[in-house]
Structures are given as structure tokens and as C-alpha cells.
N, C-alpha and C positions, 0 to 999 in steps of 0.2 A: 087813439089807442093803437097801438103797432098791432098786425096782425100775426094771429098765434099759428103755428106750424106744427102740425103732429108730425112726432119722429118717433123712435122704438129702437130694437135691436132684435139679432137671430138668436135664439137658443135652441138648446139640444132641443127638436125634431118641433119648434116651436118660434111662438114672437112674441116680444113684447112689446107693447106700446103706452105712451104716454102719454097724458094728455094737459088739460088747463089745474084740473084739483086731482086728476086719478089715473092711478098708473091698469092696466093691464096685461095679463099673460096669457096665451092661449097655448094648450101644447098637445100633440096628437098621442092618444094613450098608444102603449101596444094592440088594445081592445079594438083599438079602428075611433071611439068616441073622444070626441075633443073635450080637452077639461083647461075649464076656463076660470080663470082669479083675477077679484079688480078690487083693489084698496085705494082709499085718500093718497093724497100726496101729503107731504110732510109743510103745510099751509106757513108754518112761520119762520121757514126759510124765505119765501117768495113774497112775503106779506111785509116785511119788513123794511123799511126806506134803505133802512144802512145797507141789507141785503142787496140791493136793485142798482147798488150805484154800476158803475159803466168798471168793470175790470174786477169789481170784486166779485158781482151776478155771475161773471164767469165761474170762479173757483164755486163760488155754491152751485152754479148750474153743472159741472163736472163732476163735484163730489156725490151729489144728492145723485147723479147719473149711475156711479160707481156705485153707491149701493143698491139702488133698485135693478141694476144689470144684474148684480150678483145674487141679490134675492129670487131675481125671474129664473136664473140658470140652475139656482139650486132646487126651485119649484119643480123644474121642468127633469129634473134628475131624479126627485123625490118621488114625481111618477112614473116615470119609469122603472123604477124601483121598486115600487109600493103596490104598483101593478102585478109585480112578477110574485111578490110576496104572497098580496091576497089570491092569485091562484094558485098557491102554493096551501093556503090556511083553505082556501073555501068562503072569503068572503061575499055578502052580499051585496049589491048595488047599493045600497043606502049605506050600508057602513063604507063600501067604495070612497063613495063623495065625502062623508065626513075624513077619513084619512086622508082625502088628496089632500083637502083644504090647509092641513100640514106642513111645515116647509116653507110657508111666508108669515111666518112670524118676526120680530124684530131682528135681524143681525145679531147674533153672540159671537164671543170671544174666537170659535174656531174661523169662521166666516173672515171675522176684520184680520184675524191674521192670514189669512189666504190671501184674502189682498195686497198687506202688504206687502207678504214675500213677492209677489207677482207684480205688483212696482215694483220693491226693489230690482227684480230680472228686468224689468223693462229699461228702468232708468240705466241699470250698468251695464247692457247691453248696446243700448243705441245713444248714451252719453258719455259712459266711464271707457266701455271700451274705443271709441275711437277714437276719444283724446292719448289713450296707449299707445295705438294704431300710428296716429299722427306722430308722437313723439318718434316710435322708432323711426318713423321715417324719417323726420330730420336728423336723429342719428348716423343713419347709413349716407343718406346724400349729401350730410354737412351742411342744409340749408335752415339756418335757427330764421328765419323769417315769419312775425306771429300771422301774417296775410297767407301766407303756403301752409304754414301748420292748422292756421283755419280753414281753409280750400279744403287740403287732404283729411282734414277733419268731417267736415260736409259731404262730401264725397264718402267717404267709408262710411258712414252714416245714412247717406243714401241706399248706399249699396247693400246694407246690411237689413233695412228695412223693407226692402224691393222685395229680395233672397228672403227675408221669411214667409213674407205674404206666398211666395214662390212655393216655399219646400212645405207648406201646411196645407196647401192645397191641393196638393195628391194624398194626402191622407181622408181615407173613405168617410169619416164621422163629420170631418172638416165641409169636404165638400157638402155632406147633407145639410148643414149650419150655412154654406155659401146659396144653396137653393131655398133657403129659408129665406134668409138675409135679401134674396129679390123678391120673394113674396109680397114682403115687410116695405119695400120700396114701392113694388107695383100696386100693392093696396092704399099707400102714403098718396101714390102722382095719379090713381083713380078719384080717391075723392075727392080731391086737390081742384080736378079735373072736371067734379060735380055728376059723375056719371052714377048709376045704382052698381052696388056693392054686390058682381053675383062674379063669380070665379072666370065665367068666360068674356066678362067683362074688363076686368080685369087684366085678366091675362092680354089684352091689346097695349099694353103701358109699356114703357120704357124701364130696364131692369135701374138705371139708373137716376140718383137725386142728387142734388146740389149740395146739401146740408147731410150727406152721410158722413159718417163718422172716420170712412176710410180719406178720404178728402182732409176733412182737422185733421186726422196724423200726417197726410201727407204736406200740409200746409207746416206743422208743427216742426216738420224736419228742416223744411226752408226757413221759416224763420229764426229757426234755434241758427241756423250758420248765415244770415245776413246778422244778426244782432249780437254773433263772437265776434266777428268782424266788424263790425264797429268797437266792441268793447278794446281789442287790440289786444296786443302780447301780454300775457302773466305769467308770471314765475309757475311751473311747472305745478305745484301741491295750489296752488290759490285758483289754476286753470281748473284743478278736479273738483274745486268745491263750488267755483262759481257754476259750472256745469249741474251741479247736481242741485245749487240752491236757483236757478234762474229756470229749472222748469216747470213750473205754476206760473212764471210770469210769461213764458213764451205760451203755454197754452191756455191762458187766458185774452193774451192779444188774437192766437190763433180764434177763440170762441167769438170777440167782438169783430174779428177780420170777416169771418163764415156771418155773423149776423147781418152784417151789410150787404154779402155780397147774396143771400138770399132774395133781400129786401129789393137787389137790384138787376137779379137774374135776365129780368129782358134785354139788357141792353147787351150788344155784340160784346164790348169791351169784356163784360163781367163772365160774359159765356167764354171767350179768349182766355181768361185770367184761370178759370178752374178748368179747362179741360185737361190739362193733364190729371188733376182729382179725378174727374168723370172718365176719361181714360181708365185710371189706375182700378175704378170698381168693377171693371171688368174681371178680374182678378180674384174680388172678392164676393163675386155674386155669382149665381146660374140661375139658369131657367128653371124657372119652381112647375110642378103641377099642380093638375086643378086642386087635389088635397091641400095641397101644400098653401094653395091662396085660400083653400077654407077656414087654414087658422090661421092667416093673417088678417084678413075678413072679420072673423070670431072676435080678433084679440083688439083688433081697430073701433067695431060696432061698439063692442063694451064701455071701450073708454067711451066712448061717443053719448053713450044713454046715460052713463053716472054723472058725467057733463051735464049733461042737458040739452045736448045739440041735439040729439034726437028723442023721440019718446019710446021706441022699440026697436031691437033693433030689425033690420030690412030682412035681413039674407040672415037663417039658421043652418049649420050644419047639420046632416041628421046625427042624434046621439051624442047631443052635446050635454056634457054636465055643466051645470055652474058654483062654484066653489067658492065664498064669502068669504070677508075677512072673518 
């Protein structure tokens, strides 16, 4: 049996994490008290043979990613929210926990269209726009060659995904999402690491992982322009559409590309091969504090106990809620 790897993500002043049947969210209230959510995973996505084949486990392991990211970040928005409310009403503790508990219910309609729109920006940003990009360019230089219009394709594409990671990270909320988001790492390569789960333990790890998610995009970018460039020149309107229908296929290769090279992390080569990924999370991480590794901590343990990998968890925050499906 291939060995399982806990990963997660940052949310607003929070983490989530995933595990083998159960996801988790931990997220720090205004109150100073962590409030903690952990539900099943969605079992017959991952139970299913047809599911598990080798390229298609991708797109369900991406999708199924897409919603529970977007479920944790709306959790963790609903407290913050719901916080400012009930001292606003005069709520009491106990009805506290029941309204946080709120907010991770299934996806509805407003939710999945957030999404989408937020594909569609992503797709016509870092696919639609620099096949435009490229075109003008062979416009002005008069070189119709589909190897340069792929180049300057990959290249603007690069450039444009660098530059966001770039310009979102002087923004104040941003950054506090980047010092989460090493939390969420230094809690992942602590256990990883077999050490006990206490914040100053913690805090000795490396902000960086193999399998972050900043790495797949940045991988996603490369491969999207090794694999135009093979496909070669198309007529201008068939260029925009293979771009927009060929990306589930590049980031599903990107998904089983990042599975191997986890599996193979020791060897020089494979550390050679992603550092520019590990590189690039410099960008997308900061140094968490100790708070900050108590809800990574929090939100890790959880999945860990509803697993069954542990029977309690080690290390509590003080003032933690915990909030049930």
C-alpha cells in the first residue's frame, strides 16, 4: 500500500487539513479560542476502482480539493463573522459553538459559482491571456513560428504567475494566509518527522514541502508549455480552445508528476528537479508564530484522531471549541 501523506491548506487566520477519511479546519476566533471542524471525506469518490485509476484519481483528487478548500475558507470567514455578531447580540458560549458549527454544510449554489468564476479568472488569465500576448507578438515581429509563439507563450505565462504571487503578497490579509500556510507545512514535516506536536517543536521544521500546492502550479505552468510545444502550430481560435480544454489534462499529469516525485524525495535528482517549486514557496509562506502552529497543530491532531492514527489528541490549545458536523 503506497504510503499516505497529510497535506491541507491556509485559510483566513486558519488551516485545514486533510486526512485518509477526514478533513479538518482549525481557525483562531477573534476571542483568542480556536474553533475546530472535522467531517468525513466524501468515501466514494476514493473507494471506487474507476476513481483510483492513474490520471483520472487526479481530477477527483483536485476537485474533491476544490471543494473542501472552499468549504474550510468559508468556515473560517463564518467565524469571523459570527464572532463579531454574537458580541454584538450578547451570545453565550454554548450557543457560540453551536453557530460556529455553521458554514460547513454542503456547497450550494452561491459557493459553486464562486468557484467557477474564479476558474474562469484563473484559466483566462494564465491561458487565454498569453496566447493574446503571444499572438500580438508575432504580429509586431512578423515571426508566425508556432515553436516562438509557444516560447513567448510560456514565458508570459511565467511571468504573469511569478507577478501575482508577487503583488498579493504585500497585501496585509495575504501575508497573514502566507504565515498560516507555513504553519500548515511546519506541522505536515513535524509529524512527518515523528516528533511530538507542541508549537516549539514545531517551530524547528522547515517552512518548506515537496507536495505544496505552490509547487503543482508551478509545475502546471511548465508543463502546460512543454506539451503546446509539442502539440505545434494551430490556427489561431483552435489555439484558444485547446488551451482552455487541455487544462485538467496538464494538471492531472502535474498531480501524478508531484506523486512520484514525493515518493522519491531522497534521491538528489528528485530534490534537483523541484527546487525551483521549493524555491518559489518562499514567496508563498512566512514564519508562523507559536499561535499560529497552535492551529495548525489543532487542525493536524483532529484529522489524526477521527482517523484513528491517534486516540487523543497530544497537544491542546487552551480555549479550544470543537464544532461537529
Amino acid at each position: 500500500m503506497a504510503k499516505f501523506y497529510y497535506g491541507g491548506q491556509a485559510v483566513m487566520e486558519g488551516v485545514m487539513m486533510r486526512g485518509q477519511k477526514h478533513m479538518a479546519v482549525a481557525v483562531r476566533a477573534p476571542s483568542g479560542e480556536i474553533v475546530v471542524h472535522q467531517e468525513p471525506l466524501n468515501n466514494a469518490l476514493y473507494t471506487n476502482p474507476i476513481m483510483r485509476l492513474p490520471l483520472l484519481r487526479g481530477l477527483v483528487a483536485l476537485w474533491d480539493a476544490l471543494g473542501l478548500g472552499t468549504k474550510a475558507l468559508m468556515f473560517s470567514a463564518n467565524v469571523a463573522l459570527e464572532e463579531e455578531s454574537e458580541k454584538q447580540a450578547g451570545t453565550t458560549g454554548t450557543e457560540k459553538t453551536e453557530t460556529k458549527a455553521k458554514g460547513s454544510d454542503a456547497l450550494g449554489p452561491v459557493a459553486w459559482t464562486s468557484i467557477a468564476v474564479a476558474l474562469a479568472f484563473m484559466v483566462g488569465l494564465f491561458f487565454v491571456l498569453p496566447v493574446l500576448a503571444a499572438g500580438l507578438f508575432g504580429v509586431v515581429t512578423g515571426n508566425d513560428s508556432g515553436l516562438a509563439h509557444n516560447l513567448v507563450e510560456g514565458a508570459i505565462r511565467l511571468a504573469l504567475f511569478l507577478g501575482y504571487i508577487w503583488a498579493i503578497s504585500f497585501m496585509p490579509d495575504i501575508k497573514r494566509v502566507f504565515g498560516y500556510h507555513g504553519a500548515e507545512h511546519k506541522t505536515i514535516n513535524a509529524y512527518e518527522a515523528g516528533v511530538a506536536l507542541t508549537p516549539e517543536n514545531v517551530q524547528k521544521f522547515t517552512l518548506l514541502n515537496p507536495r505544496c500546492g505552490t509547487t503543482f502550479l508551478l509545475i502546471v505552468m511548465l508543463l502546460a508549455t512543454i506539451l503546446f510545444i509539442a502539440i505545434g502550430k494551430l490556427p489561431f481560435a483552435l489555439t484558444l480552445v485547446s488551451r482552455i480544454a487541455l487544462v485538467p489534462v496538464v494538471a492531472t499529469i502535474a498531480y501524478e508528476f508531484i506523486r512520484v516525485m514525493a515518493n522519491l524525495y531522497g534521491h538528489p535528482i528528485v530534490r534537483a528537479i523541484l527546487a525551483p517549486g521549493l524555491a518559489l514557496q518562499k514567496m508563498t509562506t512566512r514564519q508562523p508564530d507559536l499561535t499560529m502552529l497552535e492551529v495548525g497543530i489543532a487542525a493536524l491532531e483532529a484529522v489524526l484522531v477521527a482517523d484513528g492514527v491517534e486516540r487523543e489528541a497530544v497537544y491542546s490549545a487552551p480555549q479550544t471549541v470543537q464544532a461537529e458536523a
